[in-house]
Biopython code that builds the backbone (N, CA, C, O; Angstrom):
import numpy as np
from Bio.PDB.StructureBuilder import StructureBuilder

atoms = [
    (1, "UNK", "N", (113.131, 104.097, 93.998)),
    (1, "UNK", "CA", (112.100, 104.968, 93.456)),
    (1, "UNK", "C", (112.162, 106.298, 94.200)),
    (1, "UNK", "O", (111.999, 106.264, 95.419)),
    (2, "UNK", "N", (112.409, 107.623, 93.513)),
    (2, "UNK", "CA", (111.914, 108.304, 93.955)),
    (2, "UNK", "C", (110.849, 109.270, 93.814)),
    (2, "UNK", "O", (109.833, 109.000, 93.173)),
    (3, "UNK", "N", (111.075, 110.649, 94.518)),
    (3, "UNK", "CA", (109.432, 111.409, 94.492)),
    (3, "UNK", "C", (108.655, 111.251, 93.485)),
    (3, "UNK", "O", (107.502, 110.827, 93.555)),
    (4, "UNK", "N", (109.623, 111.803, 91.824)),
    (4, "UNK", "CA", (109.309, 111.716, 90.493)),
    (4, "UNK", "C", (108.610, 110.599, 90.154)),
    (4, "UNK", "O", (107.460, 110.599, 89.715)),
    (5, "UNK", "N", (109.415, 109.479, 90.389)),
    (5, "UNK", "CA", (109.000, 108.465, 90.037)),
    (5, "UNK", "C", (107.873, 107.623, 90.573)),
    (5, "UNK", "O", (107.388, 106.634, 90.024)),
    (6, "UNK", "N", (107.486, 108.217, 91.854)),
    (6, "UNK", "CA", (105.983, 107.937, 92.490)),
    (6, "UNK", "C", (105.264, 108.458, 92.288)),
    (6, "UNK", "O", (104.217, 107.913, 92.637)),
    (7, "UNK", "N", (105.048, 110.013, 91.541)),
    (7, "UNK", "CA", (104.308, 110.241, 91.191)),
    (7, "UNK", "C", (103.600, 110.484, 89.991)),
    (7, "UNK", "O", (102.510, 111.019, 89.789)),
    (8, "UNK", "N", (104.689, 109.835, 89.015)),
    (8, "UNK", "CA", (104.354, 108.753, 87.332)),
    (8, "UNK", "C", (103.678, 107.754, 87.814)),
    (8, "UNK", "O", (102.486, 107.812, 87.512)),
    (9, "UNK", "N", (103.986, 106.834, 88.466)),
    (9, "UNK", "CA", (103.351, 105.883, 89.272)),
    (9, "UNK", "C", (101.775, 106.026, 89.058)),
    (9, "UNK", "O", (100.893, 105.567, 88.333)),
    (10, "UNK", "N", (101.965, 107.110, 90.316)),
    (10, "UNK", "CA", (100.461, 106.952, 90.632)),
    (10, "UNK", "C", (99.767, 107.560, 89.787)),
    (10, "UNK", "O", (98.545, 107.430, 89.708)),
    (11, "UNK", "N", (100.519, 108.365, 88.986)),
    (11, "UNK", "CA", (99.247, 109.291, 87.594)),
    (11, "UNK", "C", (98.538, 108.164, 86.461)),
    (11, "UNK", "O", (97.473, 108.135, 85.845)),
    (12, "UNK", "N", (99.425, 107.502, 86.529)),
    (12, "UNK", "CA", (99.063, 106.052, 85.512)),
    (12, "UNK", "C", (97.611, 105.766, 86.062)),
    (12, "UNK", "O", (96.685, 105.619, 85.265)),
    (13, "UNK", "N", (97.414, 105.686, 87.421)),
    (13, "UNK", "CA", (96.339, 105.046, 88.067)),
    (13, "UNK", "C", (95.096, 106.571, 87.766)),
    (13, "UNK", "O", (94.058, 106.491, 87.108)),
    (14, "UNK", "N", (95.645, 107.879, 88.492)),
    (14, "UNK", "CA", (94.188, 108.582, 88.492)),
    (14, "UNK", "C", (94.356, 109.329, 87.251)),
    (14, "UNK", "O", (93.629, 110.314, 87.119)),
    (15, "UNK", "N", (95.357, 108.988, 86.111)),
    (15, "UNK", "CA", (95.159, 109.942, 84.827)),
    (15, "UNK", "C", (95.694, 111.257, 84.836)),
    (15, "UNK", "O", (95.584, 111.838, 83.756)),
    (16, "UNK", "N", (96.193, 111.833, 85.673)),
    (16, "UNK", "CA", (96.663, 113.286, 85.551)),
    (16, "UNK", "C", (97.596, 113.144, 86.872)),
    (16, "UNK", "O", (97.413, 112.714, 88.011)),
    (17, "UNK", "N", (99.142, 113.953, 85.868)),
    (17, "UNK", "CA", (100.235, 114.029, 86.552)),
    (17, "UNK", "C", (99.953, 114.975, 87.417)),
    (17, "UNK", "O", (100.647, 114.850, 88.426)),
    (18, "UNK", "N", (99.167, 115.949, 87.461)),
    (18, "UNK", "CA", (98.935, 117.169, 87.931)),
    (18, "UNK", "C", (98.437, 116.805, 89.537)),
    (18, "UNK", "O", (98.921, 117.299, 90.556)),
    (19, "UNK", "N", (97.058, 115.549, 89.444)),
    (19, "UNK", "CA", (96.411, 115.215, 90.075)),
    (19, "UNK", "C", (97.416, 114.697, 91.632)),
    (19, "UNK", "O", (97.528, 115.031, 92.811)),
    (20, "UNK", "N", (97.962, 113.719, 90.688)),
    (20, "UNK", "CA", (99.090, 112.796, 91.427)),
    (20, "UNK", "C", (100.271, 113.561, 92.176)),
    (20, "UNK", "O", (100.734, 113.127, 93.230)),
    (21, "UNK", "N", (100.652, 114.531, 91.670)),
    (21, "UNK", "CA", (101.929, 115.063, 92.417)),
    (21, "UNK", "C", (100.720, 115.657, 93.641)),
    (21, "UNK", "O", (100.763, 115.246, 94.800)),
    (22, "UNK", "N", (99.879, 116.470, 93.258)),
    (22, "UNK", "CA", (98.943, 116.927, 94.537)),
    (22, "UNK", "C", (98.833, 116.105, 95.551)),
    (22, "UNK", "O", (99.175, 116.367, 96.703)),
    (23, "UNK", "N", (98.265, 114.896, 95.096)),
    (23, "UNK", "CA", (97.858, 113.660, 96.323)),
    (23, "UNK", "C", (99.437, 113.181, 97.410)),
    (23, "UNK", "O", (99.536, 112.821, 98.583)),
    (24, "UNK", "N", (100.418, 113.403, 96.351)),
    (24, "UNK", "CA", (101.779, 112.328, 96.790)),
    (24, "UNK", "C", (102.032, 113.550, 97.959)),
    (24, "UNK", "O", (102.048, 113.330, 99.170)),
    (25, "UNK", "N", (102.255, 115.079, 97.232)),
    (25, "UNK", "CA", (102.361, 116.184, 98.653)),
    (25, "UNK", "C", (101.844, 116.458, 99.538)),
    (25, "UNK", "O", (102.291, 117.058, 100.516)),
    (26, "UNK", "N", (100.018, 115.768, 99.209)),
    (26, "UNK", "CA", (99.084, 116.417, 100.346)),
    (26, "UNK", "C", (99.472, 115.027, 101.768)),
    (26, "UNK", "O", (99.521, 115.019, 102.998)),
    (27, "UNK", "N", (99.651, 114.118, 100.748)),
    (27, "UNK", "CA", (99.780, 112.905, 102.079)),
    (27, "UNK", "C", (101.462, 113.109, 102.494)),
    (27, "UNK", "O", (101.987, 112.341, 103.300)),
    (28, "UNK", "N", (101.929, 113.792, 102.099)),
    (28, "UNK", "CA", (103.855, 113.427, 103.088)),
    (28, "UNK", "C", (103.893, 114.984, 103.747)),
    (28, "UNK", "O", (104.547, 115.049, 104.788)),
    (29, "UNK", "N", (103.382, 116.040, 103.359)),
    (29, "UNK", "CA", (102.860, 116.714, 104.290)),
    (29, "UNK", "C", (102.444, 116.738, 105.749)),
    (29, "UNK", "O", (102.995, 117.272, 106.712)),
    (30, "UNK", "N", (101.184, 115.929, 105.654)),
    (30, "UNK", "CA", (100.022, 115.703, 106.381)),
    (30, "UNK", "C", (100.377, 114.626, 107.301)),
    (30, "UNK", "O", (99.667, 114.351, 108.270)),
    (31, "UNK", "N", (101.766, 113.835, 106.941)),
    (31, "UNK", "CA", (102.103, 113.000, 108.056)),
    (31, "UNK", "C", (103.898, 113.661, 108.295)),
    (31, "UNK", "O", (104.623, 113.299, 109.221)),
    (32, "UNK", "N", (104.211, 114.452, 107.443)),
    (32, "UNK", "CA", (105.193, 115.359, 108.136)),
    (32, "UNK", "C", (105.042, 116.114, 109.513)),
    (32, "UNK", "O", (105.865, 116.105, 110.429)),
    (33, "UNK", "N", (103.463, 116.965, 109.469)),
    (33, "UNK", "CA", (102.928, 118.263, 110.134)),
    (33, "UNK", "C", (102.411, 117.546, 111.253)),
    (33, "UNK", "O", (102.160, 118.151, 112.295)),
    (34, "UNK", "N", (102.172, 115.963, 111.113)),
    (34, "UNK", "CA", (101.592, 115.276, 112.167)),
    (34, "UNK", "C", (102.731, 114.374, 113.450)),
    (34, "UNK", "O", (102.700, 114.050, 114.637)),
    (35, "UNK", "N", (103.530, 114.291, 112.414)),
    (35, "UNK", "CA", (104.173, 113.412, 113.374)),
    (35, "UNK", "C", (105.693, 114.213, 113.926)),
    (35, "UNK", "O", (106.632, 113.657, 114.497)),
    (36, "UNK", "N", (105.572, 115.707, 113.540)),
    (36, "UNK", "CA", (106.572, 116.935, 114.195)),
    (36, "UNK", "C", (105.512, 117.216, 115.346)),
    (36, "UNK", "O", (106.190, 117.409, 116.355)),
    (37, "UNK", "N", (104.221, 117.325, 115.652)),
    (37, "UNK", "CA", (103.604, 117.456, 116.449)),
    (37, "UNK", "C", (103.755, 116.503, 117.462)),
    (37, "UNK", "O", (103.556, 116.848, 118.627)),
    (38, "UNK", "N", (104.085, 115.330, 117.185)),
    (38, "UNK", "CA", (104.058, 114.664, 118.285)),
    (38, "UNK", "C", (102.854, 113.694, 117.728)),
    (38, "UNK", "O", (102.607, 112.941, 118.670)),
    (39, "UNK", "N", (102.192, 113.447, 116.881)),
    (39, "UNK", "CA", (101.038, 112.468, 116.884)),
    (39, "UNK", "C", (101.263, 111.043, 116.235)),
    (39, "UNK", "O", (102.423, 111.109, 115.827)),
    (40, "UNK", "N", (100.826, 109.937, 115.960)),
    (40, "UNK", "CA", (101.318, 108.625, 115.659)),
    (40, "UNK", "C", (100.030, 108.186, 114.130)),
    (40, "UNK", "O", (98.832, 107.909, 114.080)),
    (41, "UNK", "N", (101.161, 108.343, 113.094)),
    (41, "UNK", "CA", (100.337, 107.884, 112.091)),
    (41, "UNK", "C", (100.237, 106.732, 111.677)),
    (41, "UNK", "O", (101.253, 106.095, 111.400)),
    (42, "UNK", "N", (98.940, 106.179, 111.535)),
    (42, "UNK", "CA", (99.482, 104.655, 111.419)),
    (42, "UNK", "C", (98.036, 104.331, 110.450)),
    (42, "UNK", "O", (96.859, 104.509, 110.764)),
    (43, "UNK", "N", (98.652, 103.763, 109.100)),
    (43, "UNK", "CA", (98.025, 103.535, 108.160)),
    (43, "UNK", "C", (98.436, 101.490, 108.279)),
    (43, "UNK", "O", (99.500, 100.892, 108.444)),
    (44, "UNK", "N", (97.263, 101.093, 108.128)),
    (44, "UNK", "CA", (96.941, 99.758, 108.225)),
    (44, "UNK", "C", (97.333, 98.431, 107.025)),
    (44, "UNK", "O", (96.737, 98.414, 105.948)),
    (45, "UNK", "N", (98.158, 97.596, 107.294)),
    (45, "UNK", "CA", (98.959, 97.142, 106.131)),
    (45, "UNK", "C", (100.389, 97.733, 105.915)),
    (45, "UNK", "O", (101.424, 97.105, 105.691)),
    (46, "UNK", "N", (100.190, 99.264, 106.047)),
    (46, "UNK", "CA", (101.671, 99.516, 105.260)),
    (46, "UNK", "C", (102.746, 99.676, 106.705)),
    (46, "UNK", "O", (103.750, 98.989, 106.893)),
    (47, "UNK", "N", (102.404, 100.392, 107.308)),
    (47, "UNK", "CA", (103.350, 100.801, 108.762)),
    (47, "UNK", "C", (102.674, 101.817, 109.537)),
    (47, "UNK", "O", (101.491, 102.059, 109.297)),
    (48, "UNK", "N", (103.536, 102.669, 110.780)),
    (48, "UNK", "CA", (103.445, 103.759, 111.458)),
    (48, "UNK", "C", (104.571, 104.611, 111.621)),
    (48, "UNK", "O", (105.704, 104.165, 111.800)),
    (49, "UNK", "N", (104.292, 105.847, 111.563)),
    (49, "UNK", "CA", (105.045, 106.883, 111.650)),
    (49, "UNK", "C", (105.183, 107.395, 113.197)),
    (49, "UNK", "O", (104.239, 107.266, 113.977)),
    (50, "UNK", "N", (105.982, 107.774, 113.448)),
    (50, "UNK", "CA", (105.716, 107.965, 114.821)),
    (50, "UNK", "C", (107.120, 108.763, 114.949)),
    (50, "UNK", "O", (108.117, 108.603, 114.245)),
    (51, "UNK", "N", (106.872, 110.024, 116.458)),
    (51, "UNK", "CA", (108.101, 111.065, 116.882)),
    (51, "UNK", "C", (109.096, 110.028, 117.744)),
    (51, "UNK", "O", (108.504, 109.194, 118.429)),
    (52, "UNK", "N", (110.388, 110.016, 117.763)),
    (52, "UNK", "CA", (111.131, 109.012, 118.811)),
    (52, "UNK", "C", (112.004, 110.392, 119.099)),
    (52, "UNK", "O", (112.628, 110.943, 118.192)),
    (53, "UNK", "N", (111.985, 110.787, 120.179)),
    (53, "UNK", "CA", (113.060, 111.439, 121.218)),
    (53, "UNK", "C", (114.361, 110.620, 121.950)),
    (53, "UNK", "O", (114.407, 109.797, 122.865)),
    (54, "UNK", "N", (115.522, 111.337, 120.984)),
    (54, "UNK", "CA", (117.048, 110.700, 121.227)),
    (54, "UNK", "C", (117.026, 111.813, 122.558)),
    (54, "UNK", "O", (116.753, 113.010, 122.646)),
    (55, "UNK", "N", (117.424, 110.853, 123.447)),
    (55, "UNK", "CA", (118.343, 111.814, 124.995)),
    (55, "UNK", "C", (119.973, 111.963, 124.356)),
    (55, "UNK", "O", (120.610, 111.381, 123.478)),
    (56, "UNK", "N", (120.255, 113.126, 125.362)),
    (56, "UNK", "CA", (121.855, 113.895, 124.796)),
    (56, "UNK", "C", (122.480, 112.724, 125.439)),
    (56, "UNK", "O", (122.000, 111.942, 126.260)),
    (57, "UNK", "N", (123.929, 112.774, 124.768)),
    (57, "UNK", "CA", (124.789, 111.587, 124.687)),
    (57, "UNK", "C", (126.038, 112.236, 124.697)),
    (57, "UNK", "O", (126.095, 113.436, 124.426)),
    (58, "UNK", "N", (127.349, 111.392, 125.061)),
    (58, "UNK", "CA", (128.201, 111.817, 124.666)),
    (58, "UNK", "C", (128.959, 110.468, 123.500)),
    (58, "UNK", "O", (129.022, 109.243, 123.606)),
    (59, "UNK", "N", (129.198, 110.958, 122.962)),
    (59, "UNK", "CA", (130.272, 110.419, 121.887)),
    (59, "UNK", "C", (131.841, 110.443, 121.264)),
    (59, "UNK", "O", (132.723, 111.217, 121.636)),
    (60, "UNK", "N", (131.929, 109.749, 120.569)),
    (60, "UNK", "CA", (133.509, 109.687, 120.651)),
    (60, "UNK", "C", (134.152, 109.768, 118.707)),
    (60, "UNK", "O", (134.100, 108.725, 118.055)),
    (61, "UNK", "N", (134.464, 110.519, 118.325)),
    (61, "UNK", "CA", (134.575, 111.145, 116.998)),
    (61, "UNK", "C", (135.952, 109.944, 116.592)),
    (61, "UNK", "O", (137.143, 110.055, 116.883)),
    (62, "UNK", "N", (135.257, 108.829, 115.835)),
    (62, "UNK", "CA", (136.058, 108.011, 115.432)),
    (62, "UNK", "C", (138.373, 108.322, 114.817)),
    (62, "UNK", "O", (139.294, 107.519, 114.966)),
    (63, "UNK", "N", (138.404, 109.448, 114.333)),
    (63, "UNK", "CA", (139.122, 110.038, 113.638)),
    (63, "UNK", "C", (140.277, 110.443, 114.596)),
    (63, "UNK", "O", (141.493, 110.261, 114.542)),
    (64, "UNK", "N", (139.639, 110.923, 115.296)),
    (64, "UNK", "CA", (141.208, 111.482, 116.250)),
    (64, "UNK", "C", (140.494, 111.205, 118.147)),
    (64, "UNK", "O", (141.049, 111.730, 119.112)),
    (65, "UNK", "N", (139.307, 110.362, 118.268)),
    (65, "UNK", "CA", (139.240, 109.953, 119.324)),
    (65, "UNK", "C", (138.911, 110.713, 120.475)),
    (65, "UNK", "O", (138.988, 110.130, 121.556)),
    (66, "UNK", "N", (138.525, 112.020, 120.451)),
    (66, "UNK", "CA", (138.086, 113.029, 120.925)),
    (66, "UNK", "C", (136.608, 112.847, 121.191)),
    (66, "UNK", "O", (135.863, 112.314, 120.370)),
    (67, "UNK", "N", (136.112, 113.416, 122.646)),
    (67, "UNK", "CA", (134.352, 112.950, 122.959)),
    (67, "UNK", "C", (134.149, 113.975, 122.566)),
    (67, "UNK", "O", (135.016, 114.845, 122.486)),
    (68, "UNK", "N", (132.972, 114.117, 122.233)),
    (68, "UNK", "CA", (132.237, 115.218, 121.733)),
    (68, "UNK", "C", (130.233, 115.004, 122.335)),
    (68, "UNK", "O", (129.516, 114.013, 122.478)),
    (69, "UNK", "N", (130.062, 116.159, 122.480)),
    (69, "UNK", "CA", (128.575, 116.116, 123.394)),
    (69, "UNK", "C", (127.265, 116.322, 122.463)),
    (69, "UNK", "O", (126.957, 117.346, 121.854)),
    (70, "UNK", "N", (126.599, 115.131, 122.508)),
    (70, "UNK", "CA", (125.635, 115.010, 121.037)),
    (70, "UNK", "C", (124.269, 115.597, 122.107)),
    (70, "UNK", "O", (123.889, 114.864, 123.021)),
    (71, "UNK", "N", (123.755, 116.670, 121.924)),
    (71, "UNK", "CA", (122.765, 117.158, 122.384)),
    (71, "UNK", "C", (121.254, 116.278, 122.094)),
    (71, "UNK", "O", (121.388, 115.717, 121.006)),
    (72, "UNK", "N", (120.110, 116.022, 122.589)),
    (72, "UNK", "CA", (119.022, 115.601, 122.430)),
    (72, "UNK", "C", (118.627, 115.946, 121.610)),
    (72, "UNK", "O", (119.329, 116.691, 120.926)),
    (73, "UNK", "N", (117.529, 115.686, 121.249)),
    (73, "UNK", "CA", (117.254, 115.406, 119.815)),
    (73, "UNK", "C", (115.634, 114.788, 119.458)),
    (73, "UNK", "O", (115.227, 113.953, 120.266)),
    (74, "UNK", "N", (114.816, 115.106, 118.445)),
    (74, "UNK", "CA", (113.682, 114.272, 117.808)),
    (74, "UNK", "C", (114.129, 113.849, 116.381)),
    (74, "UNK", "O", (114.729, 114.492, 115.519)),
    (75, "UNK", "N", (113.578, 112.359, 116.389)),
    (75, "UNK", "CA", (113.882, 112.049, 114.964)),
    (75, "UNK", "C", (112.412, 111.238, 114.513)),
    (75, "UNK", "O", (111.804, 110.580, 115.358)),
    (76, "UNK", "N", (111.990, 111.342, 113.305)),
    (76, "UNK", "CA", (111.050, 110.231, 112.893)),
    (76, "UNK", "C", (111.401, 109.061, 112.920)),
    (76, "UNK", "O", (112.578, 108.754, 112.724)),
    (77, "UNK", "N", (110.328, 108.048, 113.200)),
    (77, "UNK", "CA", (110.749, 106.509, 113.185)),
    (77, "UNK", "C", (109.274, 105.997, 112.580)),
    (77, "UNK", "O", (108.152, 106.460, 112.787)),
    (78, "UNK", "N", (109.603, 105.123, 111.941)),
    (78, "UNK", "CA", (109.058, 104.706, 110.733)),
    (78, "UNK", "C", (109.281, 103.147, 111.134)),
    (78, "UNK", "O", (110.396, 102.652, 111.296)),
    (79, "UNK", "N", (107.617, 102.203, 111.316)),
    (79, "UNK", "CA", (107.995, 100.479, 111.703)),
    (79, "UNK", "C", (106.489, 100.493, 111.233)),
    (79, "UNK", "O", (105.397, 100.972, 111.541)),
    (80, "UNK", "N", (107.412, 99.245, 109.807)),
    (80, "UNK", "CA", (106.655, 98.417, 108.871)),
    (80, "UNK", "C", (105.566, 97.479, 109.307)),
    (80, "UNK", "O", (105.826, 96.586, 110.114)),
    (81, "UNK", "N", (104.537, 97.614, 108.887)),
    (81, "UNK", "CA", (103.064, 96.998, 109.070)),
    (81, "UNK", "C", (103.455, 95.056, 108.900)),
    (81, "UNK", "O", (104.482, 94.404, 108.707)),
    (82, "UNK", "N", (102.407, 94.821, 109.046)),
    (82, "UNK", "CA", (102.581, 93.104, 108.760)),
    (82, "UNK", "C", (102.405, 92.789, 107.155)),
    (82, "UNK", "O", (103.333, 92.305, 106.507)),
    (83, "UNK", "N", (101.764, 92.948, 106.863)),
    (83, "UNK", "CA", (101.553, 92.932, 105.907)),
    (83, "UNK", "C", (102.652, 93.321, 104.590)),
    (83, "UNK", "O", (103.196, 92.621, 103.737)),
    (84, "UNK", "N", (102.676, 94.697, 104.872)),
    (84, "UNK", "CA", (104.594, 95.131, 104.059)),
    (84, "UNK", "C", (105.525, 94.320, 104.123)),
    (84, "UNK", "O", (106.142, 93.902, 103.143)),
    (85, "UNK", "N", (105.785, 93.920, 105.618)),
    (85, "UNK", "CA", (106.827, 92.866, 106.163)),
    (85, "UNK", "C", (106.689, 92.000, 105.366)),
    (85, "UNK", "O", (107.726, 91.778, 104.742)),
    (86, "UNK", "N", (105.392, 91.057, 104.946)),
    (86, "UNK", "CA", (105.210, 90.011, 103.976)),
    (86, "UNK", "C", (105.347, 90.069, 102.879)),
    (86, "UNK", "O", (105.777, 89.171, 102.156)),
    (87, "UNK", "N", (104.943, 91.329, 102.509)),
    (87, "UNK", "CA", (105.130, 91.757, 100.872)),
    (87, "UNK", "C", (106.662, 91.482, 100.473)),
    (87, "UNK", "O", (106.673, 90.672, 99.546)),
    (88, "UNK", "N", (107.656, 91.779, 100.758)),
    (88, "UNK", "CA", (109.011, 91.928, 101.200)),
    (88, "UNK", "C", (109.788, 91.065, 101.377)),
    (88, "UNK", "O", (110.998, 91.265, 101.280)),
    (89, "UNK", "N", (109.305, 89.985, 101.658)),
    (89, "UNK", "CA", (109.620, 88.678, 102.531)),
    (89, "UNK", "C", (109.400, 87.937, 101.376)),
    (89, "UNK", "O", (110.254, 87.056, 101.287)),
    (90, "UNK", "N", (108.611, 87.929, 100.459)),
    (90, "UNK", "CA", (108.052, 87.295, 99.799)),
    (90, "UNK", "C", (106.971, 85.884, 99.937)),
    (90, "UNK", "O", (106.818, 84.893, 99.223)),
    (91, "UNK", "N", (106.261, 86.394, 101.362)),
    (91, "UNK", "CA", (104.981, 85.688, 101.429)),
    (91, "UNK", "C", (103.842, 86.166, 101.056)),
    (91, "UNK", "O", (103.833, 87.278, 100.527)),
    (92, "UNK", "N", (102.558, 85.407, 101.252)),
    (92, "UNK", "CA", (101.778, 85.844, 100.939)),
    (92, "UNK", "C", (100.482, 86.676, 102.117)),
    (92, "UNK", "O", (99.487, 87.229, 101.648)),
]
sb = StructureBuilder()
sb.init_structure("model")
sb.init_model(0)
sb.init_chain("A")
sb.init_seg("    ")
for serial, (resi, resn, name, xyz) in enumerate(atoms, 1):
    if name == "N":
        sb.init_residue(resn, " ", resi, " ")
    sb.init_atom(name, np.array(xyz, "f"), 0.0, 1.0, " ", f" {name:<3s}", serial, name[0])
structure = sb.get_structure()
């Protein structure tokens, strides 16, 4: 599924496509702007969002075997609620 298609999704539910693309941007926004800050979003059932800081590394470029120096780094990390986990799993 993507963006498009989540936010057909959810217009089905509040009636206006218009409505729905608003809601789908105001919330991936709002945990974009939050969790580049450094803050930990964590919605109950589904998962948490959260900043993870990679330390610089060196590495080794599969192809011709040459190290190469992978500088530090922030990346989002994203770990599934209990509940999702079950959804998924196919329990109840």
């Amino acid at each position: 599924m993507n963006k498009r298609e989540l936010v057909d999704a959810i217009s089905d539910r509040l009636g206006s496509k218009k409505a729905a693309a608003e809601a789908v941007d105001a919330i991936l926004e709002t945990i974009q702007t939050a969790v580049a800050k450094g803050d930990k979003v964590a919605i109950t059932g589904f998962g948490s969002f959260e900043k993870a800081d990679r330390p610089a590394r060196t590495a080794r470029n599969p192809a011709t075997g040459k190290t190469i120096d992978v500088p530090a780094t922030s990346v989002p990390k994203f770990k599934a609620g209990a509940d999702f986990k079950n959804l998924v799993a196919g329990k109840k």
